[in-house]
N, C-alpha and C positions, 0 to 999 in steps of 0.2 A: 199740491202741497197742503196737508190735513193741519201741520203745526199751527199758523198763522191764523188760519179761520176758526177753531180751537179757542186758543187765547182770546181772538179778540170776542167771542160768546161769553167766555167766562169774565171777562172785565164789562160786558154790557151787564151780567147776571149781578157782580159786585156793584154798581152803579144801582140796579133798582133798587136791593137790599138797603145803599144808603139813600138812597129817595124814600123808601116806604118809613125808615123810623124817623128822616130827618121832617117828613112831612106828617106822620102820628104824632111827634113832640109838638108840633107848629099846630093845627088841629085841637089840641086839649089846651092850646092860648086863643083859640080864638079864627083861626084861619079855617073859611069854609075849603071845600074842594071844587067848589063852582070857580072860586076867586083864582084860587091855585094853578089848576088848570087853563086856565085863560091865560096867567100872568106868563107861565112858562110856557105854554105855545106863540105869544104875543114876541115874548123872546126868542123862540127858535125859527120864527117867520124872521128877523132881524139877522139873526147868528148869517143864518142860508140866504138871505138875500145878497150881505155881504161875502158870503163866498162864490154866487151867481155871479155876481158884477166883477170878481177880482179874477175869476176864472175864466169868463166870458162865453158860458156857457151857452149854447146856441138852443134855442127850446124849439121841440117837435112842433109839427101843425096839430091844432089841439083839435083831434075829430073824435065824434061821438064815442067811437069806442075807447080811448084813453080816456076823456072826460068821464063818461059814463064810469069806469073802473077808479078813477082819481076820487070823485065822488065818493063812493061807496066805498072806498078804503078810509075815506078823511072821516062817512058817517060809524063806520064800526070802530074806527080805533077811538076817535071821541066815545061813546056809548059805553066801550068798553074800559076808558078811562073812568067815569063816569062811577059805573060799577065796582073796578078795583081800591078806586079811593074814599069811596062808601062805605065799603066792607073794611078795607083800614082804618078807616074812622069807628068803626063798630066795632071791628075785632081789635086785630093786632097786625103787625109786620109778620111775625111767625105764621100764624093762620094763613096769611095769604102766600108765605112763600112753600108752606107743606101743601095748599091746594094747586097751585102753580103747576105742582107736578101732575096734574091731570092735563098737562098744555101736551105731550107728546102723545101720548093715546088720540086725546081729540083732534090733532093735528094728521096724523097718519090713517084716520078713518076719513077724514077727509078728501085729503091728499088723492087717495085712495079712489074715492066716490068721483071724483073730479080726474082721474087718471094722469096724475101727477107722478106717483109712486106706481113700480110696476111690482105685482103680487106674483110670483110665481113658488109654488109653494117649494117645490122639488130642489131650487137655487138655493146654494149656500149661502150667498148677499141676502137673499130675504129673510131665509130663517134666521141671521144671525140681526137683522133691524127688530124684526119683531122682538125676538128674547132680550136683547138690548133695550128695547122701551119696556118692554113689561118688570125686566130687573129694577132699572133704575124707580120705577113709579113704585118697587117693590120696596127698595132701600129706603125712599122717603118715607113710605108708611111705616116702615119699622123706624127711624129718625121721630117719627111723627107719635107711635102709638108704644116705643118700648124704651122707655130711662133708663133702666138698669142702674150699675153703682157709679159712683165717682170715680172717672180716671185723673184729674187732675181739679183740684179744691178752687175754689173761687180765691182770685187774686187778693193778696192783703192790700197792697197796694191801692189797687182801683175799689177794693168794697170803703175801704176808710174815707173815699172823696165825698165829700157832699152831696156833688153835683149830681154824682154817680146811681144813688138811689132814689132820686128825684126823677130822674133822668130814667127809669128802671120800671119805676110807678106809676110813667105815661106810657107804657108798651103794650100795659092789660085794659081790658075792659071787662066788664060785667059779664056773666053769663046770659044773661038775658039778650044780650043783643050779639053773643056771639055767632048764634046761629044762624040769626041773619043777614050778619055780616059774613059767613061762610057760603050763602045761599049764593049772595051776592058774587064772591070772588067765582064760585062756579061758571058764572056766567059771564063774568069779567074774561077769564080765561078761553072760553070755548068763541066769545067772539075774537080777542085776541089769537086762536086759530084760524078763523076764520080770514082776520084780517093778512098771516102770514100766507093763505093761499091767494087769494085776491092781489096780493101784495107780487106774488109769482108771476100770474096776471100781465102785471103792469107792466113787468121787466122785459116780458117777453116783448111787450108792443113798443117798450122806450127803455132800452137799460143801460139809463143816465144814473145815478146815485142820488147825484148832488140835486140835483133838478126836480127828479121825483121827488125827493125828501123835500124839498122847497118847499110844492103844492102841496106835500100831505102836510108840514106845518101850517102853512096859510090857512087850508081849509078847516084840520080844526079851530084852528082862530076866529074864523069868522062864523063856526059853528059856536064857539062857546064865548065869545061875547055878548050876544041878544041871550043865549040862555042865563049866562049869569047874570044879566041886567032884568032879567025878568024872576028868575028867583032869588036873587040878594039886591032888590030893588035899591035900598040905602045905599049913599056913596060912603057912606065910615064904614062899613064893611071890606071897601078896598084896600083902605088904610094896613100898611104893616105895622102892628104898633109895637112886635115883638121881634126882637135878635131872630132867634130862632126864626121866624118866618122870614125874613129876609134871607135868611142862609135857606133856607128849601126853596125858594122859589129861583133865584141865584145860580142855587147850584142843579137844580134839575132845569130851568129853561137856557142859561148859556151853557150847560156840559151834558147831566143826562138824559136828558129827552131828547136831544138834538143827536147828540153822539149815539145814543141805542137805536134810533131810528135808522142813522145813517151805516151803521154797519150790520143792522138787519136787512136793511134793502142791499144791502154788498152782498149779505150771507145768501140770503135767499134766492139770488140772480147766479151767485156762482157755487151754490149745492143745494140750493129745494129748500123747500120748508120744513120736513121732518127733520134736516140738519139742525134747521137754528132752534126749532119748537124740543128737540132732544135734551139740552143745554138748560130747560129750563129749573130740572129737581135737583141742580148742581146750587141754586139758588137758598133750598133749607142749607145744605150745607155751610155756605157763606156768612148766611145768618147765625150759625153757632158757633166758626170760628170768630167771627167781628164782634160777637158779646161776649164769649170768653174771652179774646184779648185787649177787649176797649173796655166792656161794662162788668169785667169783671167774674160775670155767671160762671158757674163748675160746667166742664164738660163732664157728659154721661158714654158710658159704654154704646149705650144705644145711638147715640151720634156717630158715634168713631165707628161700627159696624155696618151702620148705615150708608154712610160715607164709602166707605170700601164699598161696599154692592152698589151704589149708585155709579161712583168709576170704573166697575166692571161693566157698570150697564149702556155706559157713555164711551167707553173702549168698543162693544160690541157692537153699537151700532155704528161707531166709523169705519170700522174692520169692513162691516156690511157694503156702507159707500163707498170705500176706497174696491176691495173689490169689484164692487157693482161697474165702478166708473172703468178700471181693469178692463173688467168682460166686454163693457161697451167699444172699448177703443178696439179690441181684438175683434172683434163681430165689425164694426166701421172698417179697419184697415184689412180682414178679409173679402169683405164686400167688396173696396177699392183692387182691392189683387183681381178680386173676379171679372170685374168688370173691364180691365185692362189685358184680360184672359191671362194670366200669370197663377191663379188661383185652381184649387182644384174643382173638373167639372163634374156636374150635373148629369152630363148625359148617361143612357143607358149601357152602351157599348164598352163605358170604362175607359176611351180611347185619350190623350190628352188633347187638349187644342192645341200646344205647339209639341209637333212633331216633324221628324225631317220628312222634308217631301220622297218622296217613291220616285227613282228614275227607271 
């Protein structure tokens, strides 16, 4: 069933989009991203302990190779947190969700390198994942690189609110530090690739959800409290002294950090990492309807067209896996006939294997 895992990508996509402005606005008060980071993993070790305990969840024997891969998933999704909230802090929410879209490319060459995804060029499932990523990374660049006119004027409503362009004024930054605040998200991104393959990894060796997602909060926790205590040495730095930063950390350590992890480790155990790293240039999109309809902003032509080719581009890659998953099951359940001799044979002579005997 493609519905369900679908949805629930695009409400993880909705989720970062309002983490990245609600955590920009929090940032231009005052809130490092070392603090941030810690406060909401600190909470999502909390969230998932008490669902361990309520569920009673039985945990693997923890041998080298799970540890080892638990590890390495807790150091790259930190680093790569690290990174993406840098570059939000330097750039923008927008910047980071038009580079986002380089998450399926780098996702699928990976995938790929690691023999995750299977490349056959001749197969219709293949060629229609490839065109499917390459469209959609194509619709973001046109979202990203072509305005065009106004299809629908900025709100009167929402432009007349106060708060509204106060709120509007924390989004941008400088050109000076845009770019390397863009450097940054590059990199942010291609380890969070990284991490969705690792992340496959783990599934294979324990695919627990809840469990897994446990240790991957814990560890970043424990990764990024000595770091933030070693770079925001002052304890009034921890302090929220602002609304706003209470509502990001709140709302991304008991909902979306916790919840995107947890149904990225669902996603990626029950259709690959190209699935869920696909879903990601669905993210500019979201960012232009939630400020046209929250902040007010005019939508442009070049959104709305973008948009379209990005949904063409997110249709054709599931077309790909649902297919693909098709031909699998048909190649399995032939196999199975074969090996039961019901299937047809191999041999040279043509002969069947069940035939009536010769009196």
């Amino acid at each position: 069933m493609e519905v369900l895992p679908s949805l629930a990508m695009v409400a993880v996509e909705c989720s970062h989009v309002v983490i990245s402005i609600l955590f920009k606005a929090a940032s231009l008060k005052g809130l490092s991203y070392y603090n941030f980071i810690a406060y909401c993993y600190v909470l999502g070790t909390l969230v998932f302990t008490l669902l361990v305990f309520f569920r009673n969840t039985v945990f693997p024997p923890l041998k080298f190779p799970l540890i080892s891969r638990l590890c390495l998933l807790g150091i790259t999704g930190y680093l790569g947190m690290i990174c993406a909230y840098k570059g939000i802090e330097l750039g923008s929410p927008t910047l980071a969700s038009a580079i986002s879209n380089l998450t399926p490319a780098f996702t699928f060459i990976l995938a790929v390198s690691f023999r995750m995804e299977k490349v056959e060029w001749r197969r219709t499932a293949t060629q229609a994942k490839i065109i499917g990523t390459i469209t959609s990374i194509s619709g973001a660049l046109v979202m990203t690189l072509y305005k065009g006119p106004k299809v629908i004027s900025s709100s009167p409503w929402t432009s007349s609110s106060s708060s509204v362009p106060q709120l509007q004024s924390t989004l941008h930054s400088s050109r000076s530090n845009w770019i390397v605040g863009g450097i940054l998200e590059v990199i942010a991104y291609l380890l969070y690739s990284l991490w969705y393959v690792i992340q496959a990894q783990v599934m294979k060796i324990y695919p627990e959800e809840i469990a897994v997602t446990f240790f991957y909060n814990l560890s970043v926790a424990l990764l990024a409290i000595p770091v933030c205590l070693i770079a925001e040495p002052q304890l009034s730095s921890w302090r929220l002294t602002h609304s706003i930063s209470v509502v990001a950390v709140l709302y991304a350590g008991l909902f979306g950090f916790s919840f995107s992890s947890c149904v990225h480790t669902w996603g990626v155990r029950l259709k690959g990492p190209v699935f869920v790293a696909v879903f990601k240039p669905s993210s500019i999109v979201i960012a232009a309807v939630l400020s046209a309809t929250f902040l007010g902003e005019a939508l442009y032509l070049g959104s709305v067209i973008g948009a379209v080719i990005i949904t063409s581009g997110l249709y054709a890659v599931l077309w790909g896996k649902a297919k693909e998953a098709r031909e699998m099951g048909e190649d399995d359940e032939s196999c199975g006939l074969s090996r039961l001799g019901l299937g047809p044979s191999s041999s040279d002579d043509g002969v069947p294997l069940l035939q009536p005997a010769k009196l």
